[in-house]
N, C-alpha and C positions, 0 to 999 in steps of 0.2 A: 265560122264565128269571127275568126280574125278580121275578115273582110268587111263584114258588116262593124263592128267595134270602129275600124280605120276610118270608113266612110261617115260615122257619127260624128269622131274626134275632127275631122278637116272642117265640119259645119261649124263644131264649138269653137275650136282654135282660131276657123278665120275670125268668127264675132266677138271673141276678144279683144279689147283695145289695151295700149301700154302707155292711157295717157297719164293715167295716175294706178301709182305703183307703190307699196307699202315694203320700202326696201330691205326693212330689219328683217320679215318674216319670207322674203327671195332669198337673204343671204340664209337662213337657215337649212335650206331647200337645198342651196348650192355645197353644203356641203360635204366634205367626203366619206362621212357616215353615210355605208350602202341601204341601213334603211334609218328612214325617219317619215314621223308621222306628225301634222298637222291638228289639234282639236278646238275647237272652239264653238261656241251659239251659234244658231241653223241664223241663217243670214248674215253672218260676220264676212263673208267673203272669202273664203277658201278655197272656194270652188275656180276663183277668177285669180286667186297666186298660183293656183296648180298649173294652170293652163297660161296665164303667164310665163312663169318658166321653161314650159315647155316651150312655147313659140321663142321664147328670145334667146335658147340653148340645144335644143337639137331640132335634128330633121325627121322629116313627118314620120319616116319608116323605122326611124330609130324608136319610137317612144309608141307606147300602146295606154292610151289614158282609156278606162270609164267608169262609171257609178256602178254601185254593187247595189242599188236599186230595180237599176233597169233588168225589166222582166226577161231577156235573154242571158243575163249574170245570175238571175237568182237560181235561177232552174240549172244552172250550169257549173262544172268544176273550174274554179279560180287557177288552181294549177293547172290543169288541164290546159288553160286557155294560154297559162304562162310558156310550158313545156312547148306547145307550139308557136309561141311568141319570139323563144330563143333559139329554137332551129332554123326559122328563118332572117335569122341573126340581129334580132330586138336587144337594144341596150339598157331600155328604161322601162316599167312599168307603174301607171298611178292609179290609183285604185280611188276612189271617191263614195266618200259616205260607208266604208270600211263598213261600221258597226250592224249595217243591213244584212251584213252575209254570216250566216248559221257559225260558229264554229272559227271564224274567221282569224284569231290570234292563232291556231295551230295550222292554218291552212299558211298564214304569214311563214311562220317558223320552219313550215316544210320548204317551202319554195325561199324561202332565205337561204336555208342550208344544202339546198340543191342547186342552186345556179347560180355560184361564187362569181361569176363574174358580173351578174344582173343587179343594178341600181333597183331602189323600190322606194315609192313616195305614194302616202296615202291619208285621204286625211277623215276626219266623223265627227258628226254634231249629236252624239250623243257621251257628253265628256263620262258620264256617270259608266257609262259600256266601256268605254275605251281604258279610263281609267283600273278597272276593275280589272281588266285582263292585261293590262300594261306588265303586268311583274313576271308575264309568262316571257316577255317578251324584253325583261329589264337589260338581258346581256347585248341585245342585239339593237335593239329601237333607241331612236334620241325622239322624243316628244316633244311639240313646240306649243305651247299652247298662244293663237289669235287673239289679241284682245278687240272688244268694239273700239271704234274710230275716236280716237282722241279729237279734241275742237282745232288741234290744227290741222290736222289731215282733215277733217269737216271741211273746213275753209277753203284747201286747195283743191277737194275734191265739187265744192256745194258752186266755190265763188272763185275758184282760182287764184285764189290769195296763197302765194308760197312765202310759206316762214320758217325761219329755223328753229328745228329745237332747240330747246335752253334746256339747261341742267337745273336742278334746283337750287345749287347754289348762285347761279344767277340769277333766276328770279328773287330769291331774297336778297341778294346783294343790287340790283341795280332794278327792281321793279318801280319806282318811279319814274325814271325814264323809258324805262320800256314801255311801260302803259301809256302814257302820253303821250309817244310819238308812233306808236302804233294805234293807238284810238283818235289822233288826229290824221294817220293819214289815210287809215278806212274809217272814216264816219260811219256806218251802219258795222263795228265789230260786235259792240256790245247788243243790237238788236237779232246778230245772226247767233251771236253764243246762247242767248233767249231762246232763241227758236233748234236749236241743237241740242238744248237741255231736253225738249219734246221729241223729236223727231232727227236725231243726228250720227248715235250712236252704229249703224247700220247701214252700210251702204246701200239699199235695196229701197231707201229715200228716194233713189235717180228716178228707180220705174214709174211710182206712184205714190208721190205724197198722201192723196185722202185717204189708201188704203193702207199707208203706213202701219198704222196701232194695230189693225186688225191683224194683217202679219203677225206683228212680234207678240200679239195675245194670241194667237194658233202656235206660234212657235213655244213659248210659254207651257200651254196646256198641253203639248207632247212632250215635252220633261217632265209633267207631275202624271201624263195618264199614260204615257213607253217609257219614257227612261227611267224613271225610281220603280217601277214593278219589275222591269225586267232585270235587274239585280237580284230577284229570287229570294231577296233578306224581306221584304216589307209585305204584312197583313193587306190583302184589297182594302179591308176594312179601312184600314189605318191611312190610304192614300186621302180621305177626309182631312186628316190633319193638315196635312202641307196646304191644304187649301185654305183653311183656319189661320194659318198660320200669317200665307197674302192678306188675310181679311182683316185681322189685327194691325197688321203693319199700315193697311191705307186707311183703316179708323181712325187710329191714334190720330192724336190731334199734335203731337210732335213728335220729335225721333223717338222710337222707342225703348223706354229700357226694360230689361229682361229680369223676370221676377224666377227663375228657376224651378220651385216649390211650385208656387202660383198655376205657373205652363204646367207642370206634372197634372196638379190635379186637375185643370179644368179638361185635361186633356184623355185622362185617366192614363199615364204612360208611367211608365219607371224613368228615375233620374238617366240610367245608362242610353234608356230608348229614346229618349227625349234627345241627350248628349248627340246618337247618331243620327237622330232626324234631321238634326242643324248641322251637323257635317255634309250630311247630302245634299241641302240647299245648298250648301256652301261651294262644293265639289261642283251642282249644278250649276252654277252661277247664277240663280235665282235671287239669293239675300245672302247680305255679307254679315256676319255675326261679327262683332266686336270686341275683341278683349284689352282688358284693364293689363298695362306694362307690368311685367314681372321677373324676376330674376328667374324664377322657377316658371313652365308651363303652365298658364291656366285653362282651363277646361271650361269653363262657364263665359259664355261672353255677356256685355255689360249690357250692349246695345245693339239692335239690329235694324238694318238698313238693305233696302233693295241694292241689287248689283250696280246698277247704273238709274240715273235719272227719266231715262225714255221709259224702265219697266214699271216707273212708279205709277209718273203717267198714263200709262197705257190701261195698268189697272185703277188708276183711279176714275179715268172714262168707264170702264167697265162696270162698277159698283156703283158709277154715277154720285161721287168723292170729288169734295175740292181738296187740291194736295194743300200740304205745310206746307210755307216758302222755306221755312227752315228747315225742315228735312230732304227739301230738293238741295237748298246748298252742302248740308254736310252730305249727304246721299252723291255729289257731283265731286266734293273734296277727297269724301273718301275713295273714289272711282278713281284718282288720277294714282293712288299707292299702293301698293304689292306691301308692303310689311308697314302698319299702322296700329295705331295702340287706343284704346279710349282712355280718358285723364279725367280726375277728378278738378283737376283746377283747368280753366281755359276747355276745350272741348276733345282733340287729338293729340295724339303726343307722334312723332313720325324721329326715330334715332332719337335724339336731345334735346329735341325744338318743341317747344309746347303754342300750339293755333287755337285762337280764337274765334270761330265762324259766325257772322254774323250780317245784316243790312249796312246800306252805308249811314247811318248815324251812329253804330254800335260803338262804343266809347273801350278804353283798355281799362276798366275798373274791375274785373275780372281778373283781368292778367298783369296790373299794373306793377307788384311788387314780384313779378316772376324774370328771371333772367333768362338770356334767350327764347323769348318768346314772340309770335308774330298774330295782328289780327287780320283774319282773310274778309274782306269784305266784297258784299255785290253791287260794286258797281262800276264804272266804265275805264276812270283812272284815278288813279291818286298821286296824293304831292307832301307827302307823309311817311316819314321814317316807318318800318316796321309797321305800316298799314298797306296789306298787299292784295291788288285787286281777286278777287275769286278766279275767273278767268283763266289769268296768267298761268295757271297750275293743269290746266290742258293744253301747253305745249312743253309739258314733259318726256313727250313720245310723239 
């Protein structure tokens, strides 16, 4: 078994390239936590940091990488393979797509606690799995969760254009210049960020563009038809709903806001069930529910929005839906933040700053008598105090 596993991994490893490299989620990889685990959407790339690492940090015999898909793992013990992995004196083992193997978080926790000396890296796209057995594994596991390709990694990866991250406080502080002298010295930015809003979030763009959408809609429909059933909490029946749910969102004729009551009944669910259907889109990275700033935890979000702009589009192809342009930009706005609030005045509230999203005509009469506030607009650049191009806000990472 070993042998054949090694003879796989020297095929993948060579095909590896290390031209473009996603360094935030290598250094996590590197570090000295014996185990950590990788999660993110089936095409984010995970597969290509695991094997990365490996090539650029040990040697072939130190490291036993493979899928727990591949039909010789499935039918086989994980430890088993490990226990022979370390007697003939293996220092690393990575496990790929984890969540395919039966039982898999105790089979982790055995071989964690049996061979003290053995590093362990492994990663699943099925976050709803992983997450759900993470607490067995809370003493021992660091989780790193992948995000899809921000527009600047898009860029270095699509067009070669290397740019640095900026912080957000730089982008608000100095986005006039940085807009304009980055939008004049790649003329086609603004045309590639257009087309990244469709098709950019993924690296798996390189293979084949016209096949794109299809992908991320196959990958899509095994989060609502494997991964939210095989969490054992949801009715078959009920798996309609999430479906219901995509269908509303690419109707709506703008972002949507959330009627609570409304969803219950149309849906026939209880407040509580309702509550946890949207956590699990959420968990999935499906659709990002939005909640109103609060001192206290709110439970209800205001507004809901796809994860990223490429899933909107992809089902909007699919229902054969022209999208908002307004709900691709806030849909794009809200993609660039990890902790984001919906505002009754202006559109987001992100810490203390209250945004405006909108085209480039949209005026601050919205937000005019608000202090600290910025309006984010689409288009190429600006020359305008606290009018800061949409863009700018995907080279946060």
């Amino acid at each position: 078994m070993i042998k054949y596993i090694q003879n796989k991994q020297i095929r993948l490893i060579n095909s590896v390239s290390l031209d473009f490299q996603r360094e935030q989620y290598l250094e996590k990889l590197l570090s000295k936590n014996r185990l950590v685990g990788l999660i993110g959407q089936r095409g984010v790339g995970k597969t290509t940091l695991l094997l990365q690492y490996l090539k650029q940090n040990y040697k072939p015999l130190e490291y036993l990488y493979f899928s727990a898909d591949d039909i010789y793992i499935i039918n086989s013990s994980i430890y088993d393979i490990t226990d022979e992995f370390v007697r003939l004196g293996g220092k690393i083992i990575v496990i790929d797509e984890i969540h395919k193997y039966q039982n898999w978080a105790n089979e982790i926790k055995t071989i964690y606690d049996s061979f003290p000396e053995l590093t362990i890296r492994f990663s699943g796209s099925s976050m709803l799995n992983i997450l759900n057995e993470k607490f067995d594994l809370s003493r021992r596991a660091v989780i790193s969760y992948v995000k899809p390709l921000s527009f600047r990694e898009f860029l270095k990866l699509d067009q070669n254009i290397d740019l640095p991250m900026l912080s957000l406080q730089e982008i608000l502080s100095n986005h006039n210049e940085l807009s304009a002298n980055y939008a004049l010295t790649y003329p086609t930015l603004y045309k590639n960020f257009l087309r990244y809003l469709q098709i950019g979030f993924y690296p798996f763009f390189i293979e084949d563009e016209t096949e794109y959408k299809n992908k991320l809609f196959n990958a899509c429909e095994k989060v609502i038809n494997e991964d939210i059933p095989s969490l054992n909490k949801i009715e078959y029946t009920h798996l309609s709903i999430f479906k219901r749910f995509i269908a509303k969102l690419i109707y709506s004729k703008v972002p949507f806001k959330v009627n609570i009551t409304a969803l219950c009944k149309e849906f026939g669910v209880s407040h509580p069930t309702l509550a946890s259907y949207l956590d699990i889109l959420n968990s999935s990275k499906l659709i990002r529910p939005i909640k109103k700033y609060s001192k206290t935890i709110s439970k209800k979000p205001n507004k809901l929005l796809f994860n990223n702009t490429n899933i909107l589009y992809t089902f909007a192809d699919e229902f054969g839906v022209e999208v908002d342009i307004g709900t691709v930009r806030e849909t794009f706005f809200v993609s660039c933040f990890e902790n984001i609030y919906y505002s009754d005045i202006g559109d987001f509230r992100v810490d203390d700053i209250i945004y405006e999203i909108g085209g480039k005509n949209k005026t601050f009469k919205q937000i005019k008598d608000v202090k600290n506030s910025y309006l984010v607009i689409d288009t190429d650049y600006t020359m305008e105090m606290n009018k800061v191009p949409l863009w700018l806000f995907g080279f946060l990472y």
